[in-house]
TORDREN-539601 format. One line per field, with one value per atom (N, C-alpha, C): residue number from 1; residue in three letters; atom name; z, y, x. Coordinates in pm, whole numbers, plus 32768, in hexadecimal, padded with zeros to 4 digits. Layout:
N
nr <- c(NUM,...) .
rest <- c(ALA,...) .
atom <- c(CA,...) .
zz <- c(Z,...) .
yy <- c(Y,...) .
xx <- c(X,...) .
This chain:
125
nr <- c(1,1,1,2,2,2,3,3,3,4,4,4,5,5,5,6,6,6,7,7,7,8,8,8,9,9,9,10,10,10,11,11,11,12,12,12,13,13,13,14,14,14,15,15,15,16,16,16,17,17,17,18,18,18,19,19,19,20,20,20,21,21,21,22,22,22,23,23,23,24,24,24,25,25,25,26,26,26,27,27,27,28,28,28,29,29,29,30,30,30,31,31,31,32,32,32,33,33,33,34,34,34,35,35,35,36,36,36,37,37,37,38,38,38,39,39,39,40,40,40,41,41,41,42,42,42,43,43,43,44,44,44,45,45,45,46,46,46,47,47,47,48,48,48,49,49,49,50,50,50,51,51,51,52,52,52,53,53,53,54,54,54,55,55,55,56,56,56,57,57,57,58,58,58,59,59,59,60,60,60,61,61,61,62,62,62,63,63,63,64,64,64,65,65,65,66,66,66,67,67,67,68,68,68,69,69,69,70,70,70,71,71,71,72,72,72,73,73,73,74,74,74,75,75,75,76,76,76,77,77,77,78,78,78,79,79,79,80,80,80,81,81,81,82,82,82,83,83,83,84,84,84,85,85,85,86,86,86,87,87,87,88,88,88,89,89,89,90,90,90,91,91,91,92,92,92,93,93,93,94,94,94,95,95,95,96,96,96,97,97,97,98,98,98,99,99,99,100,100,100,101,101,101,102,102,102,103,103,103,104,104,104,105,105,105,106,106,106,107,107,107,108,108,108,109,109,109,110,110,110,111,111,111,112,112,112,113,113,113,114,114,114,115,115,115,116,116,116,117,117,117,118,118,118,119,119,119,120,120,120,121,121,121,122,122,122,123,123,123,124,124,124,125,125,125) .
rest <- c(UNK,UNK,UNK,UNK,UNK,UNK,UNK,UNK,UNK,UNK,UNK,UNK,UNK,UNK,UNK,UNK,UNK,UNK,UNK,UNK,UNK,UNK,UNK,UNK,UNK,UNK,UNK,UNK,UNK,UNK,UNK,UNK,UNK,UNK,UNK,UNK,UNK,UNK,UNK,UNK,UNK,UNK,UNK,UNK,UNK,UNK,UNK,UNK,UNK,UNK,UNK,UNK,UNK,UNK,UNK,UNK,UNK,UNK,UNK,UNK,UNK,UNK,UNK,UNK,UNK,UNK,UNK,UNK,UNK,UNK,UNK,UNK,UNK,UNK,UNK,UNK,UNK,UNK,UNK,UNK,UNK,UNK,UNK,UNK,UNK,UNK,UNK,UNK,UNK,UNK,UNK,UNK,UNK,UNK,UNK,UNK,UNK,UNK,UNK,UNK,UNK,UNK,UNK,UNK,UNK,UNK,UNK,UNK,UNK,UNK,UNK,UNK,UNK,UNK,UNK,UNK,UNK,UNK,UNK,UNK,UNK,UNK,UNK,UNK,UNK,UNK,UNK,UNK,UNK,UNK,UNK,UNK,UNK,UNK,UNK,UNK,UNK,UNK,UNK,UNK,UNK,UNK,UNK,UNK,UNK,UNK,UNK,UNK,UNK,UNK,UNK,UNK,UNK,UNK,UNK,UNK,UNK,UNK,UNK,UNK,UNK,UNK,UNK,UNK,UNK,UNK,UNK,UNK,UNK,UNK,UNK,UNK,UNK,UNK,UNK,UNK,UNK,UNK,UNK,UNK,UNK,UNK,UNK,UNK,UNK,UNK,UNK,UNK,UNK,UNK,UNK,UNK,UNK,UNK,UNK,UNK,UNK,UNK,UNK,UNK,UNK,UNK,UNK,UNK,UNK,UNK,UNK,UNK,UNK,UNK,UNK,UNK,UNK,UNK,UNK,UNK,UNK,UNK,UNK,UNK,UNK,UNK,UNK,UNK,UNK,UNK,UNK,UNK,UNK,UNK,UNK,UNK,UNK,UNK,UNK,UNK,UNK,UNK,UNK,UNK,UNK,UNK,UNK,UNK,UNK,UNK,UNK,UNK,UNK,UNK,UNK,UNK,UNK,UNK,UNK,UNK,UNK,UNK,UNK,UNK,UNK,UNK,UNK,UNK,UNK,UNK,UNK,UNK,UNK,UNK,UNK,UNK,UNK,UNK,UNK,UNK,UNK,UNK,UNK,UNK,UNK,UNK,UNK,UNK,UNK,UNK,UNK,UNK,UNK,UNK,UNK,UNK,UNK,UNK,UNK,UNK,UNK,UNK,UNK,UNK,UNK,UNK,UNK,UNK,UNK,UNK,UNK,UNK,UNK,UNK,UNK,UNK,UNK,UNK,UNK,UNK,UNK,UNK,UNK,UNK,UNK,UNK,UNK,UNK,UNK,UNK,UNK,UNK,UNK,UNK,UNK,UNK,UNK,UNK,UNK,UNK,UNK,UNK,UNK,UNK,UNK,UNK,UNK,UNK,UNK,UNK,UNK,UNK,UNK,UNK,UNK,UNK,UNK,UNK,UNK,UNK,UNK,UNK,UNK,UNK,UNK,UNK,UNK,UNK,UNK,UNK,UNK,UNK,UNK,UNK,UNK,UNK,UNK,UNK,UNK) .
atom <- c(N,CA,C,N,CA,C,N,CA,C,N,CA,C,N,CA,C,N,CA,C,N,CA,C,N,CA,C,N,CA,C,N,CA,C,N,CA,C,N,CA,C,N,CA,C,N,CA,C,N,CA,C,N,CA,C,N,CA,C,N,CA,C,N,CA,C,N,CA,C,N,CA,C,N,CA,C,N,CA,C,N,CA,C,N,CA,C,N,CA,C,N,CA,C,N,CA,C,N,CA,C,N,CA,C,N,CA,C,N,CA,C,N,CA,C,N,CA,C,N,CA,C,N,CA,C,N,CA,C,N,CA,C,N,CA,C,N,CA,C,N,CA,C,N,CA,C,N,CA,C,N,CA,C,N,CA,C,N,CA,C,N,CA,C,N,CA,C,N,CA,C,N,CA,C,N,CA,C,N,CA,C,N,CA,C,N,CA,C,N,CA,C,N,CA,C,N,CA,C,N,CA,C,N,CA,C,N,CA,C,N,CA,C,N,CA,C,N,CA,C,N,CA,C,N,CA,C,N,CA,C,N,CA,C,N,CA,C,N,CA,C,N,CA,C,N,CA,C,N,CA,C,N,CA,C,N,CA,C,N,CA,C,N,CA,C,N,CA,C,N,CA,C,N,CA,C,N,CA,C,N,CA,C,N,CA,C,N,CA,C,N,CA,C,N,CA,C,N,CA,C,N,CA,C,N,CA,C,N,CA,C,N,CA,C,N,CA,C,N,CA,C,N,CA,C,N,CA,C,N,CA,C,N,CA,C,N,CA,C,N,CA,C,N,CA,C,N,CA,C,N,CA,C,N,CA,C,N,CA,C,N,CA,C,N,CA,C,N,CA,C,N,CA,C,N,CA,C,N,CA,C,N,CA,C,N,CA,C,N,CA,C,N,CA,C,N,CA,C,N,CA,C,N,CA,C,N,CA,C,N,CA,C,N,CA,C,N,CA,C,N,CA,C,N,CA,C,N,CA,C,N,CA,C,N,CA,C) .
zz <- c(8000,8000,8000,7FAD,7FA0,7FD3,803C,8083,8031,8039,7FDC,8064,802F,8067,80D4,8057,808C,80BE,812F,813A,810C,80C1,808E,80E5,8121,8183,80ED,8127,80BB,8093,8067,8063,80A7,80C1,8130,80D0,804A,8009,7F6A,7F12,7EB8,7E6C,7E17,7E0C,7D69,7D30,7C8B,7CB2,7C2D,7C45,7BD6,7BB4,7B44,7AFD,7A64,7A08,7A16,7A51,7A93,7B09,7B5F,7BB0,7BCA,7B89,7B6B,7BAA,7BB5,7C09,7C7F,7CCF,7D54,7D8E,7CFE,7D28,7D6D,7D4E,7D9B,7E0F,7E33,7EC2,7F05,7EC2,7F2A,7F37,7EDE,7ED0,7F66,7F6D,7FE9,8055,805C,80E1,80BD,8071,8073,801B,7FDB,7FB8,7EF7,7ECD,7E33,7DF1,7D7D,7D09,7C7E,7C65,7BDC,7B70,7AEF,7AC1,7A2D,7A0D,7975,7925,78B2,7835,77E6,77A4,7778,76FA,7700,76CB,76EF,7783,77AD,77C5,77C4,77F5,7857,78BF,7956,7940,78F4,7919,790A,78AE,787D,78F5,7948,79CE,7A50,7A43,7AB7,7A82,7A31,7A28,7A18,79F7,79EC,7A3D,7A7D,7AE7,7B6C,7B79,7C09,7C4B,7C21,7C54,7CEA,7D48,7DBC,7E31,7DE5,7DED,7E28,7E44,7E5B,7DEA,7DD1,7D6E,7D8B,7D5D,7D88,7D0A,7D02,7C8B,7CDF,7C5D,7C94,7C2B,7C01,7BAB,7BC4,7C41,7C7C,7C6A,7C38,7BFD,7B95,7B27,7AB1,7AE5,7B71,7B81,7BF5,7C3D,7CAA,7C6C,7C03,7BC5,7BD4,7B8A,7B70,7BDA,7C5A,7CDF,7D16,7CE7,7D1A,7CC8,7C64,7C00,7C1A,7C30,7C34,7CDF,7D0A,7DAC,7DD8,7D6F,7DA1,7E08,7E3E,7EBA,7E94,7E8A,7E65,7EA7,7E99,7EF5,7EAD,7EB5,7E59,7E7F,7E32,7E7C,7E16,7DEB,7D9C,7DDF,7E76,7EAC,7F1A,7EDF,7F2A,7EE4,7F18,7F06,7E90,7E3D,7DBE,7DEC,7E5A,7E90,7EA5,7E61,7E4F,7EFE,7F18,7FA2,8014,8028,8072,805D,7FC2,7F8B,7FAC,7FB6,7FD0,805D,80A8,815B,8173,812E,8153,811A,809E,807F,80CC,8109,8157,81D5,820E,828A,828C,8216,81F6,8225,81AF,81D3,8236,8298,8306,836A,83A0,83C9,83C8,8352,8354,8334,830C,8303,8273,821E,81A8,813E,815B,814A,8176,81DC,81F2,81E7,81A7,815B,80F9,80EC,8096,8051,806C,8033,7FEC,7F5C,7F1C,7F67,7F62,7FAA,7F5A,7F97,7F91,7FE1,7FF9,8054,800D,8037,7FF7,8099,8088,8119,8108,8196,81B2,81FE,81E7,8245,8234,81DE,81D3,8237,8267,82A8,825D,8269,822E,824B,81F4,8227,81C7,8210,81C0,81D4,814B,8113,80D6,8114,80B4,8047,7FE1,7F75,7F56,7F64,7F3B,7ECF,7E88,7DFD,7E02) .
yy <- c(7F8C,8000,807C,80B6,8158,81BF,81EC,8265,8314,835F,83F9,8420,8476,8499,854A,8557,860D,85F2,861B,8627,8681,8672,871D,8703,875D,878B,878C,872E,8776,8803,883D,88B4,88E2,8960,8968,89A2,899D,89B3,89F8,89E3,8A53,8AAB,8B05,8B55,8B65,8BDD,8BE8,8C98,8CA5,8D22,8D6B,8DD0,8E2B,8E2A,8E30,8E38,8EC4,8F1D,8FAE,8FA4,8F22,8F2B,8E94,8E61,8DE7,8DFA,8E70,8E96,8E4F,8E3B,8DFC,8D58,8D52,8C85,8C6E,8CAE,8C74,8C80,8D1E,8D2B,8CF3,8CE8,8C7F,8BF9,8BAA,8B55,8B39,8B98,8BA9,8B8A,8BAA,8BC3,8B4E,8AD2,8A72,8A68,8AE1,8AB1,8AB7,8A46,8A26,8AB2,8ADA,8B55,8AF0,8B1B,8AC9,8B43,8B6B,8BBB,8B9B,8C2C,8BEF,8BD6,8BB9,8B96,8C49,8C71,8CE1,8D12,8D5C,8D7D,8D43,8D0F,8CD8,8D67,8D61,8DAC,8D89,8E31,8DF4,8D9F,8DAC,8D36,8C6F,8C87,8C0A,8BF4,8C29,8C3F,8C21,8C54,8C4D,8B93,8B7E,8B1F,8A7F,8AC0,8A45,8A3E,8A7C,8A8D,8AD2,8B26,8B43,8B3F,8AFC,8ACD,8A85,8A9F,8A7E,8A8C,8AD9,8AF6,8B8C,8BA2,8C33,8C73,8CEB,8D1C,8DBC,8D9F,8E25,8E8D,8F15,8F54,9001,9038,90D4,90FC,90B8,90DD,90BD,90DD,9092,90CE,913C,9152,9120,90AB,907E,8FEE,8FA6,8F4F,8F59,8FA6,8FBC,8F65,8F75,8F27,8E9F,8E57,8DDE,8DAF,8DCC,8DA1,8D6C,8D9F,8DB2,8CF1,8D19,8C9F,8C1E,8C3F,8BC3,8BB4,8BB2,8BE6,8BF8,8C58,8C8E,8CCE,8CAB,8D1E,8D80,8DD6,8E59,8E78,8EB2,8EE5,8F5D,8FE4,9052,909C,9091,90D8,915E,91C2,920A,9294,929E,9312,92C3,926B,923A,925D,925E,9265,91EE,9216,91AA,9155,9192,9131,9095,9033,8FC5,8F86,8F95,8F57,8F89,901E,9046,9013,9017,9008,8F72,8F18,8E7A,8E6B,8EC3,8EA7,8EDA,8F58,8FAB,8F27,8EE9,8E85,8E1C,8DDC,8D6A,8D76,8DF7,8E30,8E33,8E5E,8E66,8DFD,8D8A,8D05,8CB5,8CE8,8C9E,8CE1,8D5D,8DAB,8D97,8D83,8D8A,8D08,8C92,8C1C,8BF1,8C2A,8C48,8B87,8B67,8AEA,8A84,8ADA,8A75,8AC7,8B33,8B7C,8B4C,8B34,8AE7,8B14,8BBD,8C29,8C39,8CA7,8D09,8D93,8DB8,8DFD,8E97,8EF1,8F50,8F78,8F61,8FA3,9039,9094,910A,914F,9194,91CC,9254,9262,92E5,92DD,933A,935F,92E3,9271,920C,91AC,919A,9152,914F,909F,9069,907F,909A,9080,904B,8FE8,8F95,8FB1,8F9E,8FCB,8F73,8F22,8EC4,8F2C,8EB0,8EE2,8E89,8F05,8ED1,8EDC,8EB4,8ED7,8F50) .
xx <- c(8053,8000,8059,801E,80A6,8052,8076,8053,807B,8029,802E,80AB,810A,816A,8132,80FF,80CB,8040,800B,7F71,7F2D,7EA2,7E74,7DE7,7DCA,7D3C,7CCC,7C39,7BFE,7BCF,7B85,7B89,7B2C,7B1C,7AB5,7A46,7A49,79B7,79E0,796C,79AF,7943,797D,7914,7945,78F6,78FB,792E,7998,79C6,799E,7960,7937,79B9,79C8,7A2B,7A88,7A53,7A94,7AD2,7AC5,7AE9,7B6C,7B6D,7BAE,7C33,7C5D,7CE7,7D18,7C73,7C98,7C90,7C94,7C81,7D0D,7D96,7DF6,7E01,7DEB,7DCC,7D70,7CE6,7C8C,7CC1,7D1E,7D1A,7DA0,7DBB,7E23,7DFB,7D6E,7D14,7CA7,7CDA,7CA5,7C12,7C13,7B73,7B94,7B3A,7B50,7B26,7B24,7AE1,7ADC,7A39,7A37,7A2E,7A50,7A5C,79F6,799E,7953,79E6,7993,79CF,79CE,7A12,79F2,7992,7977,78ED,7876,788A,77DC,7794,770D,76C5,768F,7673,7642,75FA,756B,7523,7572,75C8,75E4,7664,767A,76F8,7690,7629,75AE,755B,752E,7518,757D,75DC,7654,769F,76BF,772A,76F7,76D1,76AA,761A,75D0,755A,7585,7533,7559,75BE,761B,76B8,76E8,7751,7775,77BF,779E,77C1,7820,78A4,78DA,78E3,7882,7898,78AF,78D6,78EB,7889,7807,77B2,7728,76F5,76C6,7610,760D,757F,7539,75BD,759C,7539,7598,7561,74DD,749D,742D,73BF,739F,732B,7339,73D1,73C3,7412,742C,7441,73CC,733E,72AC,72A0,72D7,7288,72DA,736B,73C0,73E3,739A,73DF,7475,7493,7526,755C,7586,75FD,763E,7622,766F,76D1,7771,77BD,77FA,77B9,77D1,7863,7881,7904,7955,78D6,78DF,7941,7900,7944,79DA,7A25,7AA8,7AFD,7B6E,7BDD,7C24,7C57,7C6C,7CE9,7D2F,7D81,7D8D,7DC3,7D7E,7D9D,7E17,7E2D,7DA1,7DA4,7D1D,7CB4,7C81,7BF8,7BE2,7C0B,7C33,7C20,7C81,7C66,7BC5,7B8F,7AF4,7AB3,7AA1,7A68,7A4C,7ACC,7AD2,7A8D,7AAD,7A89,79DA,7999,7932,78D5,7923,78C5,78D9,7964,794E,78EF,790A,789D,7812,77D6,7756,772E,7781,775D,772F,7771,7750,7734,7760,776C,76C4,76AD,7613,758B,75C1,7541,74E6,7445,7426,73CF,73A9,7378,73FE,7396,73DA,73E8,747B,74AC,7520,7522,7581,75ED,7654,76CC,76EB,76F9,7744,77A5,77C9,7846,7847,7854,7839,78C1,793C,7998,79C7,79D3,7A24,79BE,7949,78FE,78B8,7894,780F,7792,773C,76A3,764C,7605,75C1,7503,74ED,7472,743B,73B5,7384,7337,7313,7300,7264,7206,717B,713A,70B7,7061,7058) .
């Protein structure tokens, strides 16, 4: 029996990163959590129905998707007014969904930050 030499933790969750924002899969990926990225030239809807249905979604475009968060029960994590810093924007992210428990939300939802703090906003008809 051959034993793996390195141990890897699984991950502690993953989420879908808007194509604008794709910068921070390495850094999240630091802080343990996966980023799945569209294909380019998807359109939101074809990004909302294929990929982030059910899922968390990190965009800095985050008025395109309000509707089809409603339809696909997406998690929103807006991060239009942060800092583009990928190391920061990655720790506020992480910090986010541990904070509020982002992970066992089963509503459609909004995060946006105020002062670099999260606040979360369900999202109704």
């Amino acid at each position: 029996m051959q034993f793996l030499n390195k141990i890897e933790a699984m991950s502690r969750g993953s989420l879908i990163l808007d194509e604008n924002v794709n910068f921070l899969a390495p850094e999240l990926a630091k802080r343990n959590i996966r980023s799945a990225l569209p294909m380019p030239g998807m359109t939101d809807e074809q990004i909302a129905e294929k990929m982030a249905m059910h899922k968390l979604f990190v965009t800095n475009n985050s008025k395109h998707f309000l509707q089809l968060a409603l339809e696909y029960e997406i998690g929103l994590i807006a991060i239009e007014n942060l800092s583009k810093d990928p190391k920061l924007l990655a720790n506020i992210i992480s910090s986010a969904i541990t904070s509020l428990g982002l992970w066992s939300v089963t509503k459609p939802f909004i995060v946006t930050f105020k002062d670099n703090k999260p606040e979360l906003k369900h999202l109704h008809d």
